[in-house]
C-alpha positions in Angstrom: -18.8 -22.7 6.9 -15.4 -22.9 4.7 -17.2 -25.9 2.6 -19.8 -23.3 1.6 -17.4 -21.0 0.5 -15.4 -23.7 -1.6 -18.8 -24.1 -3.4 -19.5 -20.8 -3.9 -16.2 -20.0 -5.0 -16.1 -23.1 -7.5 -19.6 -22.0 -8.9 -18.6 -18.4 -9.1 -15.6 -19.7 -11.6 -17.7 -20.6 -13.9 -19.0 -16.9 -14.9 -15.9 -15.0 -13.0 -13.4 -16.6 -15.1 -14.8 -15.3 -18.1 -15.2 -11.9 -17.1 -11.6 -11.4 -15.7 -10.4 -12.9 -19.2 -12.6 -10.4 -20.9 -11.7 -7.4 -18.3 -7.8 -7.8 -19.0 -8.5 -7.8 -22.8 -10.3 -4.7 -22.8 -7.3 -3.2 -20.7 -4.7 -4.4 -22.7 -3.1 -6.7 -20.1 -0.6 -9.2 -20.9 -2.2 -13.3 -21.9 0.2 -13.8 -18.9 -1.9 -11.9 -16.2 -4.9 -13.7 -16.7 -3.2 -17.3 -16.6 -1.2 -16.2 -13.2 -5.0 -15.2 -11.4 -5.6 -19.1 -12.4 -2.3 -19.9 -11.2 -0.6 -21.0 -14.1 3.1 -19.8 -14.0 6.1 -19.4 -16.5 8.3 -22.4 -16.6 11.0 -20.0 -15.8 9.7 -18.8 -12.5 8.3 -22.4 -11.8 12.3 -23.1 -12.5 13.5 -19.9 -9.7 11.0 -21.6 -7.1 12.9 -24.7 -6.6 16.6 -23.4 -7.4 17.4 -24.0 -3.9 17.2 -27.8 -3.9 19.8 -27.6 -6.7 22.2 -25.0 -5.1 22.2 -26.1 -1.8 20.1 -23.0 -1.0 20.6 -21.5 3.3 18.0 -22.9 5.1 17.1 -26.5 2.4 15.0 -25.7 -0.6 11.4 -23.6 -0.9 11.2 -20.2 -2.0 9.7 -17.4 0.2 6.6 -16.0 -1.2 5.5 -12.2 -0.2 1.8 -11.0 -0.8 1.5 -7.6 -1.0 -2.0 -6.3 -2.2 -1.2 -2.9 -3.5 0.6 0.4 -3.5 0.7 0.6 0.8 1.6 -3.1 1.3 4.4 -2.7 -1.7 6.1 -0.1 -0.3 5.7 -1.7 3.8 7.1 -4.8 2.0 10.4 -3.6 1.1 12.4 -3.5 4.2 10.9 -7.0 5.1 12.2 -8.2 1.4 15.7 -6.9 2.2 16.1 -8.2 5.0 15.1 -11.8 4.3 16.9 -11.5 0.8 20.1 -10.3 3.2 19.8 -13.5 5.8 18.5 -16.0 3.1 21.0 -15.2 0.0 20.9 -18.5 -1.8 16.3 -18.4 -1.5 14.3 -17.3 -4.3 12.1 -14.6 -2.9 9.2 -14.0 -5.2 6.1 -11.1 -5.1 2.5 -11.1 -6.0 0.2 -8.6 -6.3 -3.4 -8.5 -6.5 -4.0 -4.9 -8.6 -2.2 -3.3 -11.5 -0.6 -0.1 -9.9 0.7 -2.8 -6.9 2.0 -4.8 -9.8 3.9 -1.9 -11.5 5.3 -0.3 -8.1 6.2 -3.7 -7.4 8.6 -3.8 -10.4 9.9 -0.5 -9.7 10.6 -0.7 -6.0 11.1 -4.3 -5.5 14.0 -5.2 -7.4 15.6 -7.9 -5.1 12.6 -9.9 -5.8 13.6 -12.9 -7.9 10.2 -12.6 -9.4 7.0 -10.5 -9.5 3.2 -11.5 -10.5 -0.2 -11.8 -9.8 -1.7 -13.8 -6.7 -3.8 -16.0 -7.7 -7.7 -15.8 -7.4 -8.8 -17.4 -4.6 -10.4 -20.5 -6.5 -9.5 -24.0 -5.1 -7.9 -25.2 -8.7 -6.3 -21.9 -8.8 -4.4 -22.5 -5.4 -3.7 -25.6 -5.6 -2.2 -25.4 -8.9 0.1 -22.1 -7.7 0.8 -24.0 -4.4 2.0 -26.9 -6.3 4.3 -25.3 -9.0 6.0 -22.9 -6.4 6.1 -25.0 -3.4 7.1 -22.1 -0.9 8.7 -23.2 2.5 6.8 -19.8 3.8 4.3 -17.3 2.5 4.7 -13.9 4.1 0.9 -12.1 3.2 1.3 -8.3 3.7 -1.4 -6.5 6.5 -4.5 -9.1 6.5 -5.5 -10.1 3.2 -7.6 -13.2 4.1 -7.9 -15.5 1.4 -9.7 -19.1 2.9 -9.4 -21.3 0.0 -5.4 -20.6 0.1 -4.8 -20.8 3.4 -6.7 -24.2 3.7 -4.5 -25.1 0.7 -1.3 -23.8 2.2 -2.1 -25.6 5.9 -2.5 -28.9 3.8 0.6 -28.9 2.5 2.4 -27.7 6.2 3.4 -24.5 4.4 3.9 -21.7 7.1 2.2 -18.6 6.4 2.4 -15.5 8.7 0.3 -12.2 8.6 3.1 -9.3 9.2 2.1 -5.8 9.5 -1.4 -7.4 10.6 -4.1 -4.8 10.8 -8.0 -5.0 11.3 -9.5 -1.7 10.9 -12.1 -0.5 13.0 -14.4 -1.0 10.2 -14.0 -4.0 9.5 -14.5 -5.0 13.1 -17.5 -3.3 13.1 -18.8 -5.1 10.3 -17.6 -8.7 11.8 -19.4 -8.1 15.1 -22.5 -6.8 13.1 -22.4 -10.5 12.1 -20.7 -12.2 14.9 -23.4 -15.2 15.0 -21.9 -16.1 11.5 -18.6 -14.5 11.3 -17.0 -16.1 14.4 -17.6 -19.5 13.2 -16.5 -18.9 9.8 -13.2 -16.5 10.9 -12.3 -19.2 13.6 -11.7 -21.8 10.7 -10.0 -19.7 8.7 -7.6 -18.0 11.1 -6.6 -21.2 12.5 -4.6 -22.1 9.1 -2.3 -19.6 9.2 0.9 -20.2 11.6 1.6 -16.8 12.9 0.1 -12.9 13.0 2.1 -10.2 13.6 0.1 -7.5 14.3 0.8 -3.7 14.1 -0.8 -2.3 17.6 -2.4 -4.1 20.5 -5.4 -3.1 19.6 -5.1 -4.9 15.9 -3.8 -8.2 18.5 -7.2 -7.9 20.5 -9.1 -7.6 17.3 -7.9 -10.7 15.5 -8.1 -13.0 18.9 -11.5 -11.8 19.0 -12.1 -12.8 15.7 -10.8 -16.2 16.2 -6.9 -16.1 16.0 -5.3 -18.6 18.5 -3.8 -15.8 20.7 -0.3 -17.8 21.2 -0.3 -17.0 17.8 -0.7 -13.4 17.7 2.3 -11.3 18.8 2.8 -7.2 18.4 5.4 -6.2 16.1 5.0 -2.5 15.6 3.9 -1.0 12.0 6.1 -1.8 8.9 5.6 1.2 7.1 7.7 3.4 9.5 10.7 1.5 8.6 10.3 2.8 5.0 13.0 5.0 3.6 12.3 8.1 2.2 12.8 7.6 -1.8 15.7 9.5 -3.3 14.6 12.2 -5.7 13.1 11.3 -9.4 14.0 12.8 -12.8 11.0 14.5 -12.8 10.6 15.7 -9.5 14.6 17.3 -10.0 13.2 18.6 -12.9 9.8 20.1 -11.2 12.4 21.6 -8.4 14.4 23.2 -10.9 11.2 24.5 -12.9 9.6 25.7 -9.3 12.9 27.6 -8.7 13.2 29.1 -12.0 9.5 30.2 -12.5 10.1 31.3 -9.2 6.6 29.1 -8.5 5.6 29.4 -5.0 3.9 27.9 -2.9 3.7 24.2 -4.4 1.1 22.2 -2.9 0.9 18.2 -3.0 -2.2 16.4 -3.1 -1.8 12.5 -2.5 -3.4 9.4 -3.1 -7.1 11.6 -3.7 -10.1 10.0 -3.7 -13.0 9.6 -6.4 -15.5 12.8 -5.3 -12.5 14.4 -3.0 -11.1 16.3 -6.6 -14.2 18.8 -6.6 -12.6 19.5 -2.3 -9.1 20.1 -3.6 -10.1 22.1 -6.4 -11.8 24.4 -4.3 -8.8 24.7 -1.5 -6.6 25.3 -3.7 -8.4 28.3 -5.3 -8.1 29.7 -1.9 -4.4 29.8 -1.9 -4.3 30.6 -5.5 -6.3 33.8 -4.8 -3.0 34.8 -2.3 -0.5 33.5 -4.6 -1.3 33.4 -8.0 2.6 31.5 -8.7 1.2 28.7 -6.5 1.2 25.1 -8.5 -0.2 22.1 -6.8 0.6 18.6 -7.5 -3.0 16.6 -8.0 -2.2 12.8 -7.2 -5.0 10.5 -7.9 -4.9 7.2 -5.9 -6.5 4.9 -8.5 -5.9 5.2 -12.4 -9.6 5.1 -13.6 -9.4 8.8 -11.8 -6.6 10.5 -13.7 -9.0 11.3 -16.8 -11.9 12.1 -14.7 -9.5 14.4 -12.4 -8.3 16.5 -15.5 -11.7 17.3 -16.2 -12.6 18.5 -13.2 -9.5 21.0 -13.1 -9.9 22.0 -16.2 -13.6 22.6 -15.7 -13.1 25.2 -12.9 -11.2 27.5 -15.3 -7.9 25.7 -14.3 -4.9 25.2 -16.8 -3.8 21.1 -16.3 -0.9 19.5 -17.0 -0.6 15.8 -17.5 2.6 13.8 -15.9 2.7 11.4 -18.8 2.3 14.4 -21.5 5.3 16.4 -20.1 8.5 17.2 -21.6 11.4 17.2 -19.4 13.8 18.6 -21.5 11.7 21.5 -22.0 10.6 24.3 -19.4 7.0 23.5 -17.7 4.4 25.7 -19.1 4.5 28.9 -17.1 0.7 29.6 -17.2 0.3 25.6 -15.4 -1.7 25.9 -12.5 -2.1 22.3 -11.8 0.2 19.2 -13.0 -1.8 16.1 -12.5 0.5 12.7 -11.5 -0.9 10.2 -14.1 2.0 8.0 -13.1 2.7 5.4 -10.7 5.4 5.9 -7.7 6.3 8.9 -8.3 4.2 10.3 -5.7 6.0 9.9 -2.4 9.4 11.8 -3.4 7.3 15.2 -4.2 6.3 15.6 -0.9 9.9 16.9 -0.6 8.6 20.1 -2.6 5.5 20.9 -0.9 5.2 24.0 1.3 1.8 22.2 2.0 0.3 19.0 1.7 -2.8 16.6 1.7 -3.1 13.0 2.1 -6.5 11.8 0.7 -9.2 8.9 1.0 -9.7 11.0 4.4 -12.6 13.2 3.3 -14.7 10.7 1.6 -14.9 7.4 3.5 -12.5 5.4 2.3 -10.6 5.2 5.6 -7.2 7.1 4.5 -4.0 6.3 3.1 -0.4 6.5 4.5 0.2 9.9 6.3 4.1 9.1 6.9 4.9 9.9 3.3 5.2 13.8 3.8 6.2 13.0 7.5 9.3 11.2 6.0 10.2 14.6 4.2 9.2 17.2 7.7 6.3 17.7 6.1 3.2 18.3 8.7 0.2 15.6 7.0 -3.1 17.5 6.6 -5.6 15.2 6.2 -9.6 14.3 6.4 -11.6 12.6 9.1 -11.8 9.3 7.5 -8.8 7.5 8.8 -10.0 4.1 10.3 -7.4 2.4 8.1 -5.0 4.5 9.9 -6.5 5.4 13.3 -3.5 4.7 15.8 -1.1 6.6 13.5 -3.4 9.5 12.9 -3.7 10.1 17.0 -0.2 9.9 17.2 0.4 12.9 14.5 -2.8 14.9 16.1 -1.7 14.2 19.8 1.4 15.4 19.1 0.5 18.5 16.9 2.5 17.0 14.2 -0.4 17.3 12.0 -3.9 18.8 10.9 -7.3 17.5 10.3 -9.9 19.1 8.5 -13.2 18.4 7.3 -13.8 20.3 4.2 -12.1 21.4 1.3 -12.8 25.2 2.2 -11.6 24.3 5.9 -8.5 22.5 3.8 -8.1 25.9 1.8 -7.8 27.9 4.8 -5.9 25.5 6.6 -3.1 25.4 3.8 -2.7 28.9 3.9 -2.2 29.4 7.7 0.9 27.0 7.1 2.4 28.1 4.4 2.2 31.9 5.8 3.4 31.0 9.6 7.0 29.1 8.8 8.1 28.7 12.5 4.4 26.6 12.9 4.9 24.5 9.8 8.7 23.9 10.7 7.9 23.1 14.1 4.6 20.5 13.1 7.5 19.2 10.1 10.0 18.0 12.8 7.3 16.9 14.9 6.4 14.3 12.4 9.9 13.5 11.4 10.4 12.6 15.1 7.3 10.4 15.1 8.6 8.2 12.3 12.5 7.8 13.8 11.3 6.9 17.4 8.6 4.2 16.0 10.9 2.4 13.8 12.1 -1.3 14.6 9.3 -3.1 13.5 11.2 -5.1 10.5 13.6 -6.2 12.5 10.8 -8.1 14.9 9.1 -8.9 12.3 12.3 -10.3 10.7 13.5 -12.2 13.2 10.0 -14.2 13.8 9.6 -14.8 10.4 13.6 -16.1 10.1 12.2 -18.4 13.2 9.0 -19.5 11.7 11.0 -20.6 8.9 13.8 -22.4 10.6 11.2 -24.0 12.8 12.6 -22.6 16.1 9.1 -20.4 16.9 5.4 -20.1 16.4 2.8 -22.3 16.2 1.9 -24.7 13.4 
């Protein structure tokens, strides 16, 4: 099965290559961009991979190379990339991305990374070429972002590789038991190159064994993303305090990480509390880029007055008559939650399977979210079992749903601490993680 795809994927080249070329033009990316997805690399960073053999790096020489996909696995990754930058001082640990906004959080958040760019397409020539400018004594790949040309590649050349934070969504499940006959060969040939999975729940361990993990290779480590700290406040979200306290602009509701088709939902919750509080100002967070034009019109086309992130002047007062300010940036998002009276975390009312609900928990912030949260199904029990937050299935049901918080403070301060609570008591999971990956590298544990 993994010889098909290496011809498919070596055919595909031949037309795919041009279109990615063509894609990043029309976007304006950097020459660079394109030539990293083929896995050519600056001599520079080709020069910070092998520094260790000259320095007499910890450990002998080889960079540590960290996947992270996008915006979730970026910010999961940064405790992990402390902590190995902490134990393994004298190793250059580098950061690849496979979309834009992961790429631009990336160089925001992660600045102990000794360099940051994009993963390679999974192309054979690609691969190999990365694989052989880099050399990496160990790739660390964020969740489970299986790629079978690299880790064939990566297993050739005895280079450990370890899934941390390892998920597989109950989707996804689904979909490789609707083709089991096929899948289980395939996924059992693929799974078997990579050296260890660290896997968020038990439930995520049982999915990958069944899918053709060697099980003394699968261990449960707990879920990355509660081990995230809370981001310190922005210049422009001190700024939207102070313009929230001086326009006396109340309630302030946050939106996150919305969906395509969920805009027309939170445009029509928010009118609800706007009809009760007509000082009220919500925070409209698109998850994707390609949204934040199509988001303004929307607003703007139910009568709303929209202000754009990017077009704001911080050293002038916010427009007074602003209903909505829409966050056309990137990581910005998770610090506002700090404002909000109420929130919503999106890709939950479309299915998209949901995005990170511990953002406003970080902040006592009761999550209110949709019913599509497969990508985060164990966490979502947790907050529902434990009343530390809301689902709804509607934006009218969202509406009214906002509004019971934000007029019963003793509820929403209660459900607030409730969250807070889940976070602190499931944290520990970098430091298990940490110290298998420390042991996978200093080939004292896991299986190769």
């Amino acid at each position: 099965m993994l010889v098909l795809y290496r011809i498919f994927t070596a055919a595909s080249m031949l037309f795919l290559a041009p279109y990615y070329a063509l894609r990043g033009w029309q976007r304006g990316e950097p020459s660079q961009t394109f030539r990293e997805r083929l896995g050519i690399f600056s001599a520079e960073l080709i020069a910070r991979a092998t520094r260790g053999s000259s320095e007499g790096g910890t450990g002998g020489a080889g960079a540590i190379w960290i996947h992270a996909v996008s915006v979730g696995e970026v910010l999961a990754a940064k405790p992990l990339l402390d902590g190995l930058k902490q134990r393994f001082r004298d190793r250059a640990i580098f950061v690849s991305t496979t979309t834009e906004t992961g790429q631009r959080l990336a160089r925001e958040r992660l600045s102990g990374a000794d360099a940051i760019f994009y993963f390679p397409l999974d192309w054979t020539v690609s691969v190999r070429r990365a694989l052989d400018s880099l050399c990496p004594a160990l790739i660390v790949i964020m969740e489970t972002e299986i790629w079978p040309n690299f880790l064939r590649e990566a297993s050739r050349r005895r280079i450990p590789v370890v899934f941390a934070n390892a998920r597989i969504s109950v989707r996804s499940f689904a979909r490789f038991n609707r083709w089991k006959a096929v899948a289980e060969v395939f996924y059992e040939e693929v799974l078997r190159d990579a050296t260890l999975f660290l896997a968020q729940t038990p439930e995520d361990a049982r999915r990958l064994a069944a899918m053709g993990a060697p099980e003394d290779r699968v261990e449960v480590t707990g879920n990355l993303k509660y081990d995230v700290e809370p981001p310190s406040a922005s210049l422009f979200g001190e700024w939207l305090a102070e313009q929230a306290r001086s326009q006396e602009r109340w309630p302030v509701v946050v939106a996150g990480s919305v969906a395509a088709e969920e805009e027309e939902e939170i445009v029509a919750a928010y009118d609800i509390v706007q009809r009760q509080w007509r000082h009220a100002l919500l925070i409209l967070a698109p998850r994707k880029p390609d949204r934040f034009a199509p988001a303004a019109n929307i607003v703007a086309a139910g009568g709303w007055t929209v202000m754009r992130r990017s077009q704001l002047d911080l050293a002038a007062p916010l427009d007074e008559n602003a209903d909505v300010i829409l966050l056309d940036s990137i990581g910005e998002l998770s610090g506002l939650y700090a404002l909000a009276d109420a929130t919503f975390v999106g890709g939950s009312l479309v299915a998209s399977g949901g995005h990170n609900i511990l953002e406003p928990a970080w902040f006592s912030r009761p999550p209110v979210f949709g019913p599509s949260m497969e990508n985060f199904r164990e966490m979502a029990d947790q907050f529902l079992n434990a009343r530390a937050g809301i689902q709804v299935n509607s934006g009218s049901m969202l509406g009214k749903v906002w509004v019971q918080l934000i007029e019963d403070n003793a509820t929403r301060e209660r459900m607030g601490r409730a969250a807070r609570e889940i976070c602190e008591r499931n944290r520990g999971a970098t430091a298990r993680s940490l110290d298998r990956i420390v042991r996978t590298l200093e080939g004292q544990g896991g299986s190769a």
